[in-house]
N, C-alpha and C positions, 0 to 999 in steps of 0.2 A: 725624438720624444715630442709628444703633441703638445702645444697650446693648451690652457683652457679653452678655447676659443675653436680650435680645432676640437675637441673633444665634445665641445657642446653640438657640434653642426655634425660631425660623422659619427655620435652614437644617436645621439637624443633629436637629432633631427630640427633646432633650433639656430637660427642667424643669429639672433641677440638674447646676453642675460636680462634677467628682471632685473627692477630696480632695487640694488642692492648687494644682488649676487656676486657679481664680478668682483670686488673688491674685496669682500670673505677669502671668496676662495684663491685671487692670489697671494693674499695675506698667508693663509695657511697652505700654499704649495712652495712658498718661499721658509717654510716651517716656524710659522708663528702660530700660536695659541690664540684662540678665541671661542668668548661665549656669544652667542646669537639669539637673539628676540625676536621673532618673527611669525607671523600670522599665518594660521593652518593655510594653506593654500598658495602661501608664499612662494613658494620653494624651497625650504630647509634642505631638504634632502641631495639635491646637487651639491649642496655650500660642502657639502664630505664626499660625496662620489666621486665628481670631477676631479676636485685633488688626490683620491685614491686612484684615478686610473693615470694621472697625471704625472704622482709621484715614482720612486721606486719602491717597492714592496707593495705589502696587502693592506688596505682599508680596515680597522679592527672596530667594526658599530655596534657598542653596547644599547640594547634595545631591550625594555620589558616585555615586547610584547610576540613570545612566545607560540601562540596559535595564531597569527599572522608572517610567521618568518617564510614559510614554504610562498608564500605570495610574495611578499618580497624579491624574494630568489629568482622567481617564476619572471617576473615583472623586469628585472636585470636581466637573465638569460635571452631573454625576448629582444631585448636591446645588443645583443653579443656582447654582452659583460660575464665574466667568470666568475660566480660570486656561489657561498653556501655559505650553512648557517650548522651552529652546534647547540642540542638542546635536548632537554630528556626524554625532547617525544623521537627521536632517532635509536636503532636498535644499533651495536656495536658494526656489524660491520659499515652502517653508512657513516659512522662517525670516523671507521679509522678509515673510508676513502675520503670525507672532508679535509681529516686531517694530512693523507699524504699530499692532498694538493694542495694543501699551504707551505706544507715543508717544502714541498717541490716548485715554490714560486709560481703555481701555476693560478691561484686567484686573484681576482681585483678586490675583492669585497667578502669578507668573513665575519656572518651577523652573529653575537652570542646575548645570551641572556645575564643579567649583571650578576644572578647569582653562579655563574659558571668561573667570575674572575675570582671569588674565592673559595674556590677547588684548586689546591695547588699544580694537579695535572694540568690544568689548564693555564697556569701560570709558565710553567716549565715549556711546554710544547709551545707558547708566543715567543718565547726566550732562545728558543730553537730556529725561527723563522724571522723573516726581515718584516718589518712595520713601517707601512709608511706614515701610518697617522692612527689616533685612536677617536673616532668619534660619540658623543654621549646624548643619546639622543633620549626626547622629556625630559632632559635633564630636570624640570622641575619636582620630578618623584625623589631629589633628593633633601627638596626641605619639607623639613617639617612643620612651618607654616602656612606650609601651600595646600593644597584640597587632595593630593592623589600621592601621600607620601609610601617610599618603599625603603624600607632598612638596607637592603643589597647595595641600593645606589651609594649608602654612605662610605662603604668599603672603595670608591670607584679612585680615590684621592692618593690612592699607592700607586698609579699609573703613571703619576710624576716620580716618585721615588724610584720605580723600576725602570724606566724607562723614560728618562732625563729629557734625552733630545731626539724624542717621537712628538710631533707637534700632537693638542689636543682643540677639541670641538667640540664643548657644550650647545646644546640646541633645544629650545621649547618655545612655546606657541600661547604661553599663559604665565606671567611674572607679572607681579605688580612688584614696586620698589624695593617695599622687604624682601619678597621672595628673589628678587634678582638679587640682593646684597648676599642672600643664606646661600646663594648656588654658587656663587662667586667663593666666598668663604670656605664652604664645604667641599670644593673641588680642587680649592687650591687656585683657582686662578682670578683674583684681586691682581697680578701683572700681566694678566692676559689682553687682549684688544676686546673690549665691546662693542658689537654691534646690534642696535637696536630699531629696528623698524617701523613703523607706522602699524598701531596694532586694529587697524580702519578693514573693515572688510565691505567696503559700498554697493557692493553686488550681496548683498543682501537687507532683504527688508526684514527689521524687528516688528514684534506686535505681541501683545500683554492682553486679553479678554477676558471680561468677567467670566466665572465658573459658573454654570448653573447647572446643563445635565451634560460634563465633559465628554463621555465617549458619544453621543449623537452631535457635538460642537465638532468633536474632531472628524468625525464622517462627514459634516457638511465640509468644512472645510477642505478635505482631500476630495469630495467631489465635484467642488466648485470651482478649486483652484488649480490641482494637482492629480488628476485623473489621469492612469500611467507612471506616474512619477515616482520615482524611487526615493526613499525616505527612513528616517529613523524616529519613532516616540518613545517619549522617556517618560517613565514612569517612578515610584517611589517603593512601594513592594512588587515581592516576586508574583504574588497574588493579581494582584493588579494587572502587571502586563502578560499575567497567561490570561484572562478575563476579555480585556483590550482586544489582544491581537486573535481571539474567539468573536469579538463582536464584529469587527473587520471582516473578518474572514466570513462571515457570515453573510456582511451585506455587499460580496462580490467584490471584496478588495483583498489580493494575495499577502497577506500577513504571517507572520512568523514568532514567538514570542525567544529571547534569550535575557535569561539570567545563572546567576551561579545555582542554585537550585538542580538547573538540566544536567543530566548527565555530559562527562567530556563529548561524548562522540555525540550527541543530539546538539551540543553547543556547536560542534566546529561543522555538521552538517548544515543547521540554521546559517553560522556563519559565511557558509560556502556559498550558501545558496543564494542571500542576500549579494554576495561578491558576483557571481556568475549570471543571477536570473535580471531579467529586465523589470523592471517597475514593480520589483520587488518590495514591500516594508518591511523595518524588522521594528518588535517593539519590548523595549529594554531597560533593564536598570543600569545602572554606572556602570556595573562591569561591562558593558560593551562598546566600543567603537574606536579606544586610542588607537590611535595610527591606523584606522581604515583606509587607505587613498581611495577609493573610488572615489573619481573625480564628480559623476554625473548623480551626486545626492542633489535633490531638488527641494527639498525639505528635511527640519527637523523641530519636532512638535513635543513638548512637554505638557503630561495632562497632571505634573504635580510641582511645585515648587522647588528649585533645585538648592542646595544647602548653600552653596558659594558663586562670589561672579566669576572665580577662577573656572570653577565648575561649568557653568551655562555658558560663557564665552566658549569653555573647549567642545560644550557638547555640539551648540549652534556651528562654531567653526566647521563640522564636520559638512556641512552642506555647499552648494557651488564652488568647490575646490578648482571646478573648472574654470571661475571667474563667470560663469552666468548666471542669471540671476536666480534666487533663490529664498527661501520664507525662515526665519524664524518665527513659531506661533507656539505659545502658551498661555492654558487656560489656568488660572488664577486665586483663588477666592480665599475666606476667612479661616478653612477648617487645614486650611496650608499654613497660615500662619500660625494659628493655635499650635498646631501640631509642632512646627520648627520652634515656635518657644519654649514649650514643655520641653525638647529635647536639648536644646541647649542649655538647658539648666543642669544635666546630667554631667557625671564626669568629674576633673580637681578642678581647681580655681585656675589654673592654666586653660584647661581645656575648654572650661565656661566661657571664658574672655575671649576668646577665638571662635568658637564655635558664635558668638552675642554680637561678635564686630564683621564674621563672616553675614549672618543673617540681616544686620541692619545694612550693610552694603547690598545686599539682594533685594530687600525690601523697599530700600529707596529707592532703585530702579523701577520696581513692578508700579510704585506709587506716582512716580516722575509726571509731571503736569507739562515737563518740556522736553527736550530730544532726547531720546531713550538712547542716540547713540553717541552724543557727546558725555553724558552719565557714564558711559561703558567704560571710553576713550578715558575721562577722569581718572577713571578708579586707576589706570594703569598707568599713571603719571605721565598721559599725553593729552596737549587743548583740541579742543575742538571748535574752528571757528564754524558758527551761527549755526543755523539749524542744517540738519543732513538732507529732509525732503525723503528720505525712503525707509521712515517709523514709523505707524502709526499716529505719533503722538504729532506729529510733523503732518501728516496727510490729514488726518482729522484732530487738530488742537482740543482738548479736556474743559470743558466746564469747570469753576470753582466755583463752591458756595460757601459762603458763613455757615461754617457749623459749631460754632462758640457754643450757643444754647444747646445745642443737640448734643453736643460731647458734655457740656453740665447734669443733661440728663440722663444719660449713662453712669455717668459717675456719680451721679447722685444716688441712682436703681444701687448701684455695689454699694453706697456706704450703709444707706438706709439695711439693705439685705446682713450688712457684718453688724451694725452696731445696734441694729434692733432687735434684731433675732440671731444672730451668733450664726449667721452661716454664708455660705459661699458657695453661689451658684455659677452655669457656662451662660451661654452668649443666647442660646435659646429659651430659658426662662427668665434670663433679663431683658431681652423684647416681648418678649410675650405681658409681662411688667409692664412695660412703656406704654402696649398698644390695649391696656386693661382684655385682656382676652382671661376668659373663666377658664382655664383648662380645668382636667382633674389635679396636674399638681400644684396649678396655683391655688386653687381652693384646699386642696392638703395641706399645706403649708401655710393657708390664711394669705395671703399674697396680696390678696383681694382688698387688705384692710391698710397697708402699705400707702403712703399722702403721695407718694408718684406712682402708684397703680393706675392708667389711662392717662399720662400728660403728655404720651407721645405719638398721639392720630393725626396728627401731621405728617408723617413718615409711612411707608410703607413699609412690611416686613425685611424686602430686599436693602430696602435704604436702609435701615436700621444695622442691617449684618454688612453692607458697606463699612460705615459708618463706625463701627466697633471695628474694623479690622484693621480704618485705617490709626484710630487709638491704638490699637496692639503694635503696629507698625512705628510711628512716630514714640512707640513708649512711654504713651501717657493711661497705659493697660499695662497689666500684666496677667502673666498666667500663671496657675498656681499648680506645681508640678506634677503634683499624683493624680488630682482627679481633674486638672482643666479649668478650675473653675476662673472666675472672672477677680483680678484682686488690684487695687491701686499700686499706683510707683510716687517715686520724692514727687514726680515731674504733674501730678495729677492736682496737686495742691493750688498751683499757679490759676488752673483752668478754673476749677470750681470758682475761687477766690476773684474769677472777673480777670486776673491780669496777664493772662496770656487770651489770644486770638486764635482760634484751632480754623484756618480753612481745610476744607476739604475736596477732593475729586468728586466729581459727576458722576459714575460709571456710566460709559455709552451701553444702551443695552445688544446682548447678542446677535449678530445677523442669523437670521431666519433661512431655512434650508431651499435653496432653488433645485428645480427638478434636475432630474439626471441629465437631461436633454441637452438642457445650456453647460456642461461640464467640456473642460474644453480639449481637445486632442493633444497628444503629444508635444510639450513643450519645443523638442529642439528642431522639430519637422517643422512648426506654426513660425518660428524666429528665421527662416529661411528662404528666399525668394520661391515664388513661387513654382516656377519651371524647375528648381532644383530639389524640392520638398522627394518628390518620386526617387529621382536620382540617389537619394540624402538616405531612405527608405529601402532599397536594393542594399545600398552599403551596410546598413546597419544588419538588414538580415546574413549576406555574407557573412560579417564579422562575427554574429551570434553563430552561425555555424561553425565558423572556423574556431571559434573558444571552445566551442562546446567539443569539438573534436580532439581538441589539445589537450581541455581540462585545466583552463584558465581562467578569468574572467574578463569579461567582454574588454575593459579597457585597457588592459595588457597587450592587444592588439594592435587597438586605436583608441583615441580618447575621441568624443563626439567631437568638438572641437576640430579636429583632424579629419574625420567624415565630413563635415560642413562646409570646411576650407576645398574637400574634394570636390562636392559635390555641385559648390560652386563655381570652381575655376574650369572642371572637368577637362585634368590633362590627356592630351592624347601620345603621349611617350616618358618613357622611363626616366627621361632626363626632366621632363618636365612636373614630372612625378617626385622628383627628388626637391625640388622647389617648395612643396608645400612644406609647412611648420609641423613639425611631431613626426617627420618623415628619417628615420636616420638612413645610415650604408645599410645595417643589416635585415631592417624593418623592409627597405626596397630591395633586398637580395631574395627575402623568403615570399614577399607578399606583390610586388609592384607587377608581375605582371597577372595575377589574381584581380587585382582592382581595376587594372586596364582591360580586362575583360570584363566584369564588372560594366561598367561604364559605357563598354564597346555593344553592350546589348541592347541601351535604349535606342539606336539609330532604326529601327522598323516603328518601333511607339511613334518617335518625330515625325519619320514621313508620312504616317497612317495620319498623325494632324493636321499638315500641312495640304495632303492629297485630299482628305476626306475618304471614308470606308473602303467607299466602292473601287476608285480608281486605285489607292493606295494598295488592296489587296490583289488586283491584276498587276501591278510592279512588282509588288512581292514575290510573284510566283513566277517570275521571271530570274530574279534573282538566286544565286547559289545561296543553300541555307546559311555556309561560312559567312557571306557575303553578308549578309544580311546585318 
């Protein structure tokens, strides 16, 4: 029987675990129970494989995520792991060849969806087969405190009662205290072993931008930063990211839009496509991305305010899975807030208080004057010493001003507006108020006669809708639920009254579009020495072809990571070939001597440099083409 240790080097192609890994997983090959905290990109996924190909029997990973299982699969078999998956998109007969190869001992890995554990056929047919372990992967779809909760998961807790001494493995990538307590609780394992990791992702830089005109913010942005680069934006309706990913596509950037809206099969095509194609975008509402592994996301962009930090941690996570660097950027502004207050008022009194303490925890972040990634780090009950150096907020530190006066006169525009005239306006004709501007409807409404009509041309219009949002934020605003309009809280009394201090942020204003010209090439080609960039370049297109032929996606193959290390060292034999990281037996059985030809091509490009044209090309013609 293998080692972990052997298992890591001769499937997956690695000398050593991450920090962390090794102790999970012999904890749970020795058949102990554990719940696991650990940061998208971690490596979850080994802390249950390894022990599944390790143990006796099959692997049993309950996974929501359903129009990702065939990849999955694909991704294991690539590695010589026997692994399938059961779920409604399978017609009868591939579910009963699934099934005899579990009966028949012949898998490592059998993915189901949580709602299949209560179908009792499916209960009966595990009961028939040897387990070696059950793992529960997101486990945080099973609170219901958490941002992405699923009813099926709560069912998942009879897995103890049926099967006593099958060790289990809860796994997620997003828990703040409560939610670790409700997983714990809910699965039954409060005697389990915790392990929890450092929830720090430092290969990536956060960054917060005022909103102004978001889809031409987020175009400069992928053309300045991220030209090539594969990526996901998140949006708030389905409207929105078919719009998005139309104005994208429009200004020469391959985009794709998915939401639930799309038909299945236009969803798992987009999906596909984004997995397989290179520098792809996809641009999306929630419903898309849990458990995407593609490793070589280079970015992930929100052009609306995301509801929770559980939320924006998992959607950002999705990006340098591979550990290189990579951008989180969301653009920002007041009619985000509005909008998440008015919704949050919606619902019971349960729902309100969750929905009020999810938004003030998102809001504090976007507002943060200090390190946006120790605020992260907080929320998830880890310190963060001093500042990180790769946020925004860290690279270019925030202005504060006194805005005492300036938030008086806000609230003074709503009181005058309720108690003089009995009505209740938004955040656009109470600056319009401040800065005495005649519209038609402040002249309709007499506006004009108002003793703070024009007290506020000190400000400019931008400053002013700042400035009220970061009131709606700190909750010294409210919003009035049907129609928006602008209305006090207990907390606004202080301010008026002199005895509270309101500072405020600066907004940096938006960086300005540079031309296409300066947009900068291929991220993982530019991080590469230079004699090896070409070499790095050769590999990448093989590997596109060799997906495209399989019907894979490119990192099923290789991960760039593993192109880089090649391209670098540039082995000249199969043993040395097996040396590189991410290289296993079977990866170097199907592909090792592909790549050594590969590699064995560029020796005429060298010589042609080192001879120069003329002579280089009389050697050449000397030479057998083999030769060559």
């Amino acid at each position: 029987m293998d080692t972990p240790l052997d298992a890591l080097r001769r499937v997956f192609g690695y000398d050593s675990f991450r920090p962390g890994q090794q102790e999970i997983i012999e904890h749970v090959v020795a058949g102990g129970d554990a719940l696991v905290l650990m940061p998208t990109g971690g490596g979850k996924s080994l802390c249950y494989q390894i022990p599944a190909l390790v143990r006796p029997g099959t692997g049993v990973v309950v996974s929501p995520l359903i129009a990702l299982m065939q990849d999955q699969v694909d991704a294991l078999t690539a590695l010589g792991v026997n692994a399938g998956f059961l779920n409604s998109t399978q017609d009868f007969g591939e579910r009963q060849r699934v099934e005899a190869a579990f009966l028949a001992g012949e898998l490592d890995l059998l993915y189901l969806a949580p709602e299949r554990l209560r179908v009792e056929a499916t209960l009966r047919l595990l009961e028939k087969g040897d387990i070696a372990l059950f793992a529960i992967d997101e486990a945080h779809c099973v609170s219901q405190w958490g941002h992405d909760f699923r009813p099926d998961y709560l069912g998942l807790s009879e897995l103890r009662e049926r099967w006593p001494e099958v060790p289990r493995i809860a796994l997620t990538a997003t828990a703040t205290p409560d939610t670790h307590a409700e997983i714990s609780t809910r699965l039954g394992l409060d005697r389990a072993r915790h392990f929890v990791a450092s929830f720090d992702r430092p290969n990536i830089q956060y960054r917060i931008t005022p909103k102004s005109e978001p889809k031409k913010q987020l175009l400069d942005f992928l053309r300045t930063e991220h030209a090539g680069d594969a990526g996901i934006v998140y949006c708030l309706s389905r409207s929105s990211a078919e719009k998005t990913a139309e104005f994208l596509s429009e200004h020469g950037i391959p985009a794709l839009p998915y939401h639930a809206g799309l038909d299945t099969r236009t969803r798992a095509l987009h999906q596909s496509r984004f997995l397989r194609e290179e520098g792809m975008v996809v641009v999306a509402t929630i419903a898309f991305g849990m458990g995407i592994d593609k490793p070589d996301v280079r970015f992930v962009a929100h052009l609306d305010l995301p509801k929770s930090v559980e939320g924006y941690y998992q959607e950002t996570g999705r990006a340098g899975r591979d550990g290189q660097s990579a951008t989180a950027w969301m653009a920002y502004g007041l009619q985000d807030v509005v909008q998440h207050r008015r919704l949050a008022l919606e619902g019971d009194e349960i729902h309100r208080r969750r929905q009020s303490l999810h938004l003030d925890a998102m809001l504090a972040l976007c507002e943060s004057v200090t390190c946006r990634r120790a605020i992260l780090l907080d929320y998830f009950g880890e310190r963060a010493e001093g500042s990180c150096g790769n946020c925004d907020t860290c690279l270019a530190p925030p202005e504060t001003w006194d805005g005492t006066v300036a938030a008086q006169k806000v609230l003074s525009t709503v009181v005058r507006l309720d108690r003089e005239r009995r009505q209740k306006f938004g955040v656009g004709q109470v600056v319009d108020i401040l800065l005495g501007k005649k519209t038609a409807k402040v002249e309709q409404f007499s506006h004009d006669s108002l003793s703070v009509f024009g007290i506020g041309t000190e400000l400019t219009a931008a400053e002013w809708h700042s400035a009220v949002r970061q009131l709606l934020a700190r909750g010294l605003l409210a919003v009035e639920p049907q129609y928006g309009a602008l209305v006090l809280t207990d907390a606004s009394a202080e301010v008026l009254r002199g005895q509270e201090k309101v500072p405020l942020r600066r907004d940096l204003k938006p960086r300005t579009s540079r031309s296409s010209s300066t947009a900068k090439s291929a991220r993982p080609a530019a991080e590469l020495p230079p004699e090896a960039a070409p070499v790095f370049e050769r590999l990448r297109a093989w590997r596109g072809a060799t997906a495209k032929e399989l019907g894979v996606p490119a990192y099923v193959i290789f991960h760039d990571a593993t192109l880089r290390e090649i391209a670098t060292h540039r082995p000249t034999s199969l043993s040395a070939l097996s040396a590189i990281s991410g290289v296993g037996d079977s990866k170097l059985a199907k592909y090792g001597d592909q790549l050594l030809e590969v590699l064995g091509t560029e020796g005429g490009d060298q010589l042609l440099e080192v001879l120069g044209t003329e002579n280089g090309d009389q050697l050449l013609d000397v030479l057998d083409t083999e030769e060559r």
